[in-house]
C-alpha positions as CSV (number, residue, x, y, z in Angstrom):
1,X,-15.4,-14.5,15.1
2,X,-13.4,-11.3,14.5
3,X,-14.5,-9.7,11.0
4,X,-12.2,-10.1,8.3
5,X,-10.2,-6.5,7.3
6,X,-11.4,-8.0,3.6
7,X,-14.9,-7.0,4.8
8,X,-13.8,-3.8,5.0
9,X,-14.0,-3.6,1.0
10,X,-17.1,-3.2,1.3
11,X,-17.5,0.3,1.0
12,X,-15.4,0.4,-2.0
13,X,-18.5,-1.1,-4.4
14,X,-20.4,2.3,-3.0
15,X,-18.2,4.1,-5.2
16,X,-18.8,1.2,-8.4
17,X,-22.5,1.5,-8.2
18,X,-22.2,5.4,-8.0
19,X,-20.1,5.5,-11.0
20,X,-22.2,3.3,-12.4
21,X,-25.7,5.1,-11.3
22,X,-23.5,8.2,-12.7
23,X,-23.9,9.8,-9.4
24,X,-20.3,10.6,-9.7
25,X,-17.4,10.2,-12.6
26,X,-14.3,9.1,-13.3
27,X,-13.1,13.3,-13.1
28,X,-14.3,13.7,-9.4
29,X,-12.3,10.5,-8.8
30,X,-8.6,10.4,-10.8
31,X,-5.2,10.7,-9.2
32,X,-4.8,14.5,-9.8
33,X,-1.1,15.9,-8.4
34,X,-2.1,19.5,-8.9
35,X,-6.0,19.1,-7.8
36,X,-4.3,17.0,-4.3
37,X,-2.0,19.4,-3.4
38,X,-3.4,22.7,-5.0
39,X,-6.6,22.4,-4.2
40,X,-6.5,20.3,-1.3
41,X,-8.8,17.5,-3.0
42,X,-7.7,14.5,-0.9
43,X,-9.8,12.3,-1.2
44,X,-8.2,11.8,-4.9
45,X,-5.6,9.8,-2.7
46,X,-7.9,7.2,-2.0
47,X,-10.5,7.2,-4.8
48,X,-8.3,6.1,-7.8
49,X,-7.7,2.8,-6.3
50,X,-11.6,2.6,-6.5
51,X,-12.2,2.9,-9.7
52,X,-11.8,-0.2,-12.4
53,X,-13.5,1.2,-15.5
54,X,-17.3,0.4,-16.5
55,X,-18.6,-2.9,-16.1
56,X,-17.4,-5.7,-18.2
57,X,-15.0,-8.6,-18.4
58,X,-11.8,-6.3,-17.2
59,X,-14.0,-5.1,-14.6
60,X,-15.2,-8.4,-13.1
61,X,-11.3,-9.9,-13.5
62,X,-9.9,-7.2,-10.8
63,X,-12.7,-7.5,-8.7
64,X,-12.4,-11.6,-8.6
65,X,-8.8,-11.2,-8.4
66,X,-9.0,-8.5,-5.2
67,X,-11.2,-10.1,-3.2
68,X,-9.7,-13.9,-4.2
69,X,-5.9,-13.6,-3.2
70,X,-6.7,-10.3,-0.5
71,X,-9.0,-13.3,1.2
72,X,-5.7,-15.6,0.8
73,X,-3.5,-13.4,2.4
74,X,-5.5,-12.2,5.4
75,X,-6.8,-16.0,5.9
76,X,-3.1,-18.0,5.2
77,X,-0.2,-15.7,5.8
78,X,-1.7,-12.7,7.8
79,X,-3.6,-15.0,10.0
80,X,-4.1,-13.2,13.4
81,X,-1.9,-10.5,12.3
82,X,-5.0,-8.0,10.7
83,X,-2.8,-4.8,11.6
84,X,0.2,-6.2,9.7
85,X,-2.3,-6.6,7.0
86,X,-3.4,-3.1,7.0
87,X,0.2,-2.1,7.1
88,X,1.0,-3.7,3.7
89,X,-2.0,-1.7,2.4
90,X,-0.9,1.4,3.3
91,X,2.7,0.8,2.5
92,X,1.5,-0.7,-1.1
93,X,-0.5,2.6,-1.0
94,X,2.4,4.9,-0.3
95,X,4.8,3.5,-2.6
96,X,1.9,3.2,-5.4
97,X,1.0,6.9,-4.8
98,X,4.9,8.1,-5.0
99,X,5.2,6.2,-8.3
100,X,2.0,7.7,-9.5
101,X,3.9,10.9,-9.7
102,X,6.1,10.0,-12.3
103,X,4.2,7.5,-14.3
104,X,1.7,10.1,-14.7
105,X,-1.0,7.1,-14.4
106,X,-4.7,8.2,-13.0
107,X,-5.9,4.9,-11.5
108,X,-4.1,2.5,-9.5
109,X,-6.6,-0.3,-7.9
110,X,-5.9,-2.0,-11.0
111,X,-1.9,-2.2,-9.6
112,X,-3.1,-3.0,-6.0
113,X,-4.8,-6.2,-7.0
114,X,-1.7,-7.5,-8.9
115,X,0.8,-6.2,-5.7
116,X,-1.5,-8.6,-3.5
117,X,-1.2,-11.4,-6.1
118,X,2.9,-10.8,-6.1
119,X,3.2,-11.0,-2.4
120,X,0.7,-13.9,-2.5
121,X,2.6,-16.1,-5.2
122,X,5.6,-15.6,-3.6
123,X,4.7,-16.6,-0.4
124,X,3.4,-19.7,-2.3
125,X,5.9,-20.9,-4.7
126,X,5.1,-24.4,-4.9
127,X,1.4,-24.3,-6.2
128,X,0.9,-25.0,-9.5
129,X,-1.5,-22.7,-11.2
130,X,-3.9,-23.7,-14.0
131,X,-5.4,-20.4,-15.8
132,X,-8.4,-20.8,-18.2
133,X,-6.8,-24.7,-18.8
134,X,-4.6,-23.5,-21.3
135,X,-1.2,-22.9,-18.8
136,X,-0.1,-24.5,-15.9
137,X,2.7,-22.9,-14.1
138,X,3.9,-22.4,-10.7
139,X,2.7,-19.4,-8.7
140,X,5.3,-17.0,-9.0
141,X,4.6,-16.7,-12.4
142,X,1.1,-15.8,-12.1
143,X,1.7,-11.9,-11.9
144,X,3.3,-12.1,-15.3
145,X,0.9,-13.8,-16.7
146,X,-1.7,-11.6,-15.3
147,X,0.4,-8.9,-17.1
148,X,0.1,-10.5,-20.5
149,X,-3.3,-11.5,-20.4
150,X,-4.0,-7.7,-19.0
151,X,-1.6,-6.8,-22.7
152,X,-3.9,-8.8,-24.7
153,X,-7.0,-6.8,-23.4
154,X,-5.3,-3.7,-24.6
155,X,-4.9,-2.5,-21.2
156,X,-1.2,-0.8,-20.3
157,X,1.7,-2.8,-18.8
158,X,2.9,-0.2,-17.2
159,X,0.5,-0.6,-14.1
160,X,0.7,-4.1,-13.6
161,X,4.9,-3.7,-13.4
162,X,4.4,-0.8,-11.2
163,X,2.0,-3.4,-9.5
164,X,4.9,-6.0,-9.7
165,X,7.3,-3.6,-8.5
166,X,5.9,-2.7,-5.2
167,X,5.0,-6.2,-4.4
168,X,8.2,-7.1,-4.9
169,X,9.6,-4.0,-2.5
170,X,7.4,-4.8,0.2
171,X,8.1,-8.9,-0.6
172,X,11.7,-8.2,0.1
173,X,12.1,-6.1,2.6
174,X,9.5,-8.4,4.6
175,X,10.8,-12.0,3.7
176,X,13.9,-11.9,2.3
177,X,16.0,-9.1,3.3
178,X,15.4,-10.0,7.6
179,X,16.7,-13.8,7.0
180,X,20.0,-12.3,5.0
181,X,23.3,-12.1,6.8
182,X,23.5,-8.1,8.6
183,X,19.8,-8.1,7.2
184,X,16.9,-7.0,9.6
185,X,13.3,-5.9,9.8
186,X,13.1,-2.5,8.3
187,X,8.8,-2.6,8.3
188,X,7.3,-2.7,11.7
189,X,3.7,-1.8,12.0
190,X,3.2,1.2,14.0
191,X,1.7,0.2,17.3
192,X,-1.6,2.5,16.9
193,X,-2.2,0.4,14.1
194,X,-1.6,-2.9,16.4
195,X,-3.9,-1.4,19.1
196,X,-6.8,-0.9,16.6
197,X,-6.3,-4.1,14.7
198,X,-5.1,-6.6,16.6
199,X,-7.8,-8.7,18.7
200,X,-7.5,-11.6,20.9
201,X,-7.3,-15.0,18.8
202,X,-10.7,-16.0,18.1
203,X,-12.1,-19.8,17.8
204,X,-9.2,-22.5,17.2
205,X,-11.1,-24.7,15.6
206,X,-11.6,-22.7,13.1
207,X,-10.7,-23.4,9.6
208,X,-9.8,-20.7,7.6
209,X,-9.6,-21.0,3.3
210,X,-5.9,-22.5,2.6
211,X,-3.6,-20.0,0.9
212,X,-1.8,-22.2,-1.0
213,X,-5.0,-23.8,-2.7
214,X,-7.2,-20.9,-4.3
215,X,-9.6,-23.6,-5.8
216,X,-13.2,-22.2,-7.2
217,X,-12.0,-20.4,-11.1
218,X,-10.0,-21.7,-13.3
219,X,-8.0,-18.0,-13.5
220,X,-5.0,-19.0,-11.7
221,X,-6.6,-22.1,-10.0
222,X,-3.5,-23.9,-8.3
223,X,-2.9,-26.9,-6.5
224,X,0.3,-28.1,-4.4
225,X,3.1,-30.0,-6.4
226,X,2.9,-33.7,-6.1
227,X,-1.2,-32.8,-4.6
């Protein structure tokens, strides 16, 4: 069976248990403009996405939320489609980065995680979530949500909207905007992408994790309507 691209987060709990180990810090790792650009440290570009604070409760929610709905989307929707995956990554990326610039914030995975839970729930209206058995709601409200519980942790809204936000951007201009009337596809994975990613279908008996039923937690457990 062709590996997941989800396995390819991997490599991203080096850089937890080296933070943790304090092998390396949250300086060597920060979205820095001047220290990118100035001083040519780029690996800045990718390291603040890596970085979710020290371990503890907000820790462990972003790391169960990333690799829950990224394993959604690459098993329901994405399905044989691993460069188009990879695509949405670097576009989130991109636009994330951009935004950085004039947010002035220094860590972004934490805005990742709720872009892939945006494209997720809206590819998924119809599931009725159930988080920590106190609300039940349908999925496209489970970003917000996510937003208020991340308020009432004392963490700022302003990356989960700029979370939100790109979701939505790359949401519309792959879903919605191509079935309007003198709409059209304006993302198209760049064939060296499709050439590394894309494999021959693998087993078809196969039975990946549905998309629309998350199951396992209670943090934004859902089931379908009339289920």
């Amino acid at each position: 069976m062709q590996a997941g691209f989800v396995e390819w987060i991997d490599p991203m709990t080096r850089s937890f248990l080296f933070q943790q180990l304090e092998l390396i810090t949250p300086f060597q790792l920060y979205f820095n403009p001047e220290l990118i650009f100035k001083h040519f440290q780029i690996w800045r570009l990718i390291t603040n996405y890596l970085f979710f604070g020290p371990v503890g409760f907000n820790f462990l929610f972003n790391m169960i939320f990333l690799y829950r709905y990224c394993r959604m989307l690459e098993e329901g929707s994405f399905r044989g489609r691993t460069a188009d995956f990879v695509f949405m990554f670097l576009f989130g990326g991109l636009l994330m980065t951009l935004f950085g610039l004039f947010v002035n914030l220094v860590f972004l995975g934490q805005a990742f995680t709720i872009m892939l839970v945006y494209v997720w729930s809206r590819r998924n209206p119809y599931v009725r979530m159930n988080f920590f058995g106190l609300l039940i709601f349908q999925a496209p409200f489970l970003p917000w949500v996510l937003m208020g519980f991340s308020l009432l942790l004392g963490n700022s809204i302003i990356v989960d909207l700029l979370g939100i936000a790109v979701g939505h951007i790359y949401f519309f201009l792959e879903d919605v905007f191509p079935n309007q009337p003198g709409g059209g596809r304006l993302l198209r994975t760049p064939s060296v992408l499709k050439a590394i990613f894309d494999m021959p279908e693998d087993d078809p008996n196969y039975n990946p994790l549905p998309e629309e039923r998350p199951g396992g937690f209670a943090w934004g457990e859902g089931q379908r309507l009339g289920g």
